[in-house]
C-alpha positions as CSV (number, residue, x, y, z in Angstrom):
1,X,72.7,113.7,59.0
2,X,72.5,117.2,61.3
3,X,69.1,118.2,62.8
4,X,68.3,121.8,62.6
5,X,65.2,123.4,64.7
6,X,64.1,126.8,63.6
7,X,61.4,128.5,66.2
8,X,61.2,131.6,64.0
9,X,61.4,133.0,61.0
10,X,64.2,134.6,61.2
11,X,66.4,131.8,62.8
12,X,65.2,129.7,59.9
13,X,66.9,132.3,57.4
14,X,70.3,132.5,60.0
15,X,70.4,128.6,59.7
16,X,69.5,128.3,56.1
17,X,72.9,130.7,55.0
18,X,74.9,129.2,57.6
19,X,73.7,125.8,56.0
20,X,72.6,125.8,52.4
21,X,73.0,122.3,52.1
22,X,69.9,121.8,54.5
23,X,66.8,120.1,52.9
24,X,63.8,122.4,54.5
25,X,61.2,120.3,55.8
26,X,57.5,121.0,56.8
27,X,55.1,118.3,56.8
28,X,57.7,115.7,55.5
29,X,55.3,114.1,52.9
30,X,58.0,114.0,50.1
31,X,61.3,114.7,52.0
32,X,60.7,111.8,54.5
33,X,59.8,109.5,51.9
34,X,63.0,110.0,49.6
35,X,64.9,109.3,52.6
36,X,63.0,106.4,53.8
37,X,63.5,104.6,50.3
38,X,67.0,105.9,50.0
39,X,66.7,108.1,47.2
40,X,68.6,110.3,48.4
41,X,69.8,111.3,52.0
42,X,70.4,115.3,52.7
43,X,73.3,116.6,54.4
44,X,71.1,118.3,57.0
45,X,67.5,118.9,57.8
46,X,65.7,121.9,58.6
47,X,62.6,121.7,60.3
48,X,60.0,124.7,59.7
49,X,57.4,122.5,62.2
50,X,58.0,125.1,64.9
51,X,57.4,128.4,63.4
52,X,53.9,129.7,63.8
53,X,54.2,132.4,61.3
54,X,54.4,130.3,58.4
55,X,51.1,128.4,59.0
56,X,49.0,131.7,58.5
57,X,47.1,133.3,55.7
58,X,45.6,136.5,54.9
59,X,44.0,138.6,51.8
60,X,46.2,141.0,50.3
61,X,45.3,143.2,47.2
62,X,43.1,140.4,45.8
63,X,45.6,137.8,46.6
64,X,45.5,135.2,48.8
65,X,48.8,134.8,50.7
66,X,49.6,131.5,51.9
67,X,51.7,131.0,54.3
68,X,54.3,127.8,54.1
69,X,53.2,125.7,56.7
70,X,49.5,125.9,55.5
71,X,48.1,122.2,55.2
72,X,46.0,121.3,52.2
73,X,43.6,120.0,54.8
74,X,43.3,123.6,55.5
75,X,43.0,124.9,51.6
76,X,40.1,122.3,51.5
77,X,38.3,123.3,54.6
78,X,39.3,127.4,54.5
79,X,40.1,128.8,51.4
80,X,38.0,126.1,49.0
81,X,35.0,128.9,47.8
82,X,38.4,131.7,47.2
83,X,40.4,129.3,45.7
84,X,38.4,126.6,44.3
85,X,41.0,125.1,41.8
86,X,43.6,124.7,44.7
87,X,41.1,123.4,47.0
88,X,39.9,120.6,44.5
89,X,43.7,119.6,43.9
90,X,44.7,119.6,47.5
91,X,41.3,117.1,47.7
92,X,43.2,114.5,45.4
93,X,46.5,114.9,47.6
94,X,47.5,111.4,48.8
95,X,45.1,110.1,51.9
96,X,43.8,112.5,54.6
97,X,46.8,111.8,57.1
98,X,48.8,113.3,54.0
99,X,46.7,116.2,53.7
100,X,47.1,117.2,57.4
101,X,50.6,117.2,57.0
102,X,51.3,118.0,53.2
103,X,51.9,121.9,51.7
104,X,51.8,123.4,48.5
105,X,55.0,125.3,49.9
106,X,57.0,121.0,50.2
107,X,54.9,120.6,46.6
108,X,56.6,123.5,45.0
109,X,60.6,122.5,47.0
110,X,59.8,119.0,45.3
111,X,59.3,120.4,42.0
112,X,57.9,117.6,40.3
113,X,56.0,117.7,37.4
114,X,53.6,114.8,38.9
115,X,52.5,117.6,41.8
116,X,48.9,117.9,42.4
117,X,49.4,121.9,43.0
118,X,51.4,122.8,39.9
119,X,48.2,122.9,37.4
120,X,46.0,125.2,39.8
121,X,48.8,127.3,40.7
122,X,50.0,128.4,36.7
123,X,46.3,128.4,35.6
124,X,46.1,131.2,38.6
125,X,49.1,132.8,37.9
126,X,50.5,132.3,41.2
127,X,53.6,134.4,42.9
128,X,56.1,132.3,44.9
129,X,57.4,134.2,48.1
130,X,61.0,133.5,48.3
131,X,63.0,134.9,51.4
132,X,66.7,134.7,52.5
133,X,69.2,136.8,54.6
134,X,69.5,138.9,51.8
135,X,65.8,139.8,51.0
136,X,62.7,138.9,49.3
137,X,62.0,137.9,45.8
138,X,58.8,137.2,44.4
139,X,59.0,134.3,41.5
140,X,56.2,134.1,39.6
141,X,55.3,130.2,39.9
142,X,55.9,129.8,35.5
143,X,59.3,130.9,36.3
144,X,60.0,128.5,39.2
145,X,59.8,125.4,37.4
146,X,63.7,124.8,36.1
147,X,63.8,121.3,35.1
148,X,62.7,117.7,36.6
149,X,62.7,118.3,40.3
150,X,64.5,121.4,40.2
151,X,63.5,124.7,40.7
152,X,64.3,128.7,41.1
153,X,65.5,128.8,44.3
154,X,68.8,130.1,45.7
155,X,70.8,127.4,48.2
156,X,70.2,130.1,51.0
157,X,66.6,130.9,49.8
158,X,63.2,129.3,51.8
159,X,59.6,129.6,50.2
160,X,57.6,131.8,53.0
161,X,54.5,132.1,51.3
162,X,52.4,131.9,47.9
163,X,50.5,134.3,46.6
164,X,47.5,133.1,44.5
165,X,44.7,135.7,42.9
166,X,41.0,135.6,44.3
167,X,39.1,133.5,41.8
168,X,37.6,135.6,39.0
169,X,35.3,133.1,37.5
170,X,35.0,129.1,37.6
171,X,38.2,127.2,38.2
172,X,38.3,123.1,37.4
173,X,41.5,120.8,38.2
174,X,41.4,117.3,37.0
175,X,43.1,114.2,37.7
176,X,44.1,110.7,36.1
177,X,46.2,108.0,38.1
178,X,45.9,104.5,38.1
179,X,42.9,103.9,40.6
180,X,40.4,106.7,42.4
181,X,43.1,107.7,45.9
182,X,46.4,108.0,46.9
183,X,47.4,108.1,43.4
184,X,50.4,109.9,41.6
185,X,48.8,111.5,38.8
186,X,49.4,109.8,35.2
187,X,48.8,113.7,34.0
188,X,46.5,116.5,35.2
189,X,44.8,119.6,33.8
190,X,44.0,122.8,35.5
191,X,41.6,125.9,34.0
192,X,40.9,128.9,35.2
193,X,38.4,131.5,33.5
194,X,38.8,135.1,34.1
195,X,35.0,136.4,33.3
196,X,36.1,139.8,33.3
197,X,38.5,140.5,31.0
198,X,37.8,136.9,29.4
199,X,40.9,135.1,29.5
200,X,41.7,131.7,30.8
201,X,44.4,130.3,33.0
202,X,45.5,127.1,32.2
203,X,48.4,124.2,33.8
204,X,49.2,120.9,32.6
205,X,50.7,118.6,35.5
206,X,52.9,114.8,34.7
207,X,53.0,115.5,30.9
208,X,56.6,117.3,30.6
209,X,59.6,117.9,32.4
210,X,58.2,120.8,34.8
211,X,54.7,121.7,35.0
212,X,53.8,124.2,32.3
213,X,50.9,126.1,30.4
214,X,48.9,125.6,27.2
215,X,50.0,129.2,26.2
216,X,48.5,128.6,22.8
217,X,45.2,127.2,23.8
218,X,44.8,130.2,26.4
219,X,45.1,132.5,23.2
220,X,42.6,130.5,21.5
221,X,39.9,130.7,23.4
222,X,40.1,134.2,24.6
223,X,39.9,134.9,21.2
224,X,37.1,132.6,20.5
225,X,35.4,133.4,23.9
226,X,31.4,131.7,23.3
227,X,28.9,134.5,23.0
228,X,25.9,131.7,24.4
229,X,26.4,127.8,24.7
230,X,30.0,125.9,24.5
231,X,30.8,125.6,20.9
232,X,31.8,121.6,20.6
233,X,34.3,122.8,17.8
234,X,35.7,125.6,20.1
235,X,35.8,122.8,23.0
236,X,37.5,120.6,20.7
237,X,39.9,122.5,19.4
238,X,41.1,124.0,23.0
239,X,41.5,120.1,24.0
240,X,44.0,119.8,20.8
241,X,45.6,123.1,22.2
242,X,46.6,121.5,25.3
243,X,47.6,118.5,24.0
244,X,49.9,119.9,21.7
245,X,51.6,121.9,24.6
246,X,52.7,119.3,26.5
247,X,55.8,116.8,26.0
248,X,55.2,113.6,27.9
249,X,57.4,110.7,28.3
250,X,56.5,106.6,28.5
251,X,57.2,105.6,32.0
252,X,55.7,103.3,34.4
253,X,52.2,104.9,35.0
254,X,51.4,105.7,31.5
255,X,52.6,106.3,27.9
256,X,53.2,109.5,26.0
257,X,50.5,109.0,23.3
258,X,47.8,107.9,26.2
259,X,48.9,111.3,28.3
260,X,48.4,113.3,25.6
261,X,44.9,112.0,24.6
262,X,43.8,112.3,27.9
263,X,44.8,116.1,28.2
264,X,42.8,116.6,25.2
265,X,40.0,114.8,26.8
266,X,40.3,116.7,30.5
267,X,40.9,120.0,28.4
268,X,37.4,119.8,26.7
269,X,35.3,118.6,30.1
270,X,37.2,121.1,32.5
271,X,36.1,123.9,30.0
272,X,33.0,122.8,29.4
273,X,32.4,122.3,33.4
274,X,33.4,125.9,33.8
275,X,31.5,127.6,30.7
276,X,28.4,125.5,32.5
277,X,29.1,127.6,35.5
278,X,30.0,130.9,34.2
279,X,26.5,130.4,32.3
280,X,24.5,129.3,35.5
281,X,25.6,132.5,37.3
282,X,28.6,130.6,39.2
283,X,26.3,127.6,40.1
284,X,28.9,124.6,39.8
């Protein structure tokens, strides 16, 4: 296996065409472990570690723009009242030794449908920053999900950054695995209410092949949007919404019929969490 270095930016592009068979690497949290229990062993590695540029953010036109080598120790500690969806995943990202090491940017090259940022990230509407020798694309994150670890990327393309909207209302991520930490999620639920044009945002995470919405349940309850208190009925249908949207498989964390009642279940409390704080004023 060959080594590559990259100090900047643009040598990481140079080495990227000159070797599209390089796995990119970052914090290592997923790469490192595929290799260590021989899952699968890359040609080449490109490490990203070196080059400062990727490890900043900024605000741009109501976005957040975050770069690749941003650690979800950092979402948590920096971005968590901007992005409050992101920063509650990032919180249930492996152990805190993971979490100083581990991006969104290695969550999204992984691709799988068991990562911890997929949910926050469609119920946002997210924009992944993809960059190569020849130019910049910008793929929004519903069409960067291809199929079971795969993903929208050219060979020769990197992830630079992510662009993720300024919250516009209460955002809720939920989790279930088979204990409390360092725990491979089973499935998870993301919402995000927009309280000023009242739509919703939603992601469902480990219950499909890629990470996806509950398109249909969005509809719904922008078109029931509550005039006072939660409706239980409205609550209850939504829940059946996402359910229905997802397409789980029995493996060895969970079974498809379990997954898909507990979407339901996280669909109705993450909604009714956020309609409590859209009511209090934005008091979670």
């Amino acid at each position: 296996m060959d080594f590559l270095r990259a100090t900047t930016w643009a040598e990481a592009l140079r080495m990227k065409a000159d070797r599209p068979d390089a796995t990119p690497v970052q914090g290592g949290t997923d790469v490192m472990v595929e290799i260590n229990l021989d899952k699968g062993r890359p040609k080449a590695l490109l490490d990203l570690t070196p080059v400062a540029e990727l490890t900043e953010w900024s605000v741009e036109s109501g976005n957040i723009r975050i770069g690749a080598g941003v650690t979800y120790t950092r979402i948590i500690a920096e971005l968590a009242d901007r992005l409050p969806g992101l920063a509650q995943a990032s919180r249930t990202v492996g152990s805190p030794q993971i979490r100083n090491r581990g991006t969104v940017a290695g969550n999204l090259g992984a691709a799988s449908p068991a990562g911890d940022s997929h949910p926050p990230l469609l119920a946002s509407g997210a924009i992944v920053e993809a960059e190569s020798v020849d130019g910049t694309r910008m793929i929004p994150v519903g069409d960067f999900y291809t199929g079971v670890k795969r993903h929208a990327l050219a060979s020769h393309e990197l992830i630079r950054a992510i662009h993720v909207p300024v919250k516009r209302g209460p955002q809720y991520f939920s989790k279930i695995g088979t204990r409390n930490a360092m725990v491979i999620a089973v499935c998870s639920f993301g919402i995000a209410l927009n309280a000023e044009d009242r739509t919703v945002g939603t992601g469902i995470g480990s219950a499909a092949p890629t990470p996806r919405r509950a398109v249909e349940a969005e509809a719904f309850l922008a078109g029931n949007w509550p005039a006072g208190d939660l409706d239980p009925a409205v609550a209850k249908r939504f829940g059946e919404l996402v359910a229905a949207a997802a397409a789980p498989i029995d493996d060895v964390r969970g079974s498809s019929g379990y997954r898909v009642h507990a979407l339901a279940v996280m669909a109705r409390r993450t909604l009714g969490w956020a309609w409590q704080e859209l009511r209090n004023g934005g008091r979670s």
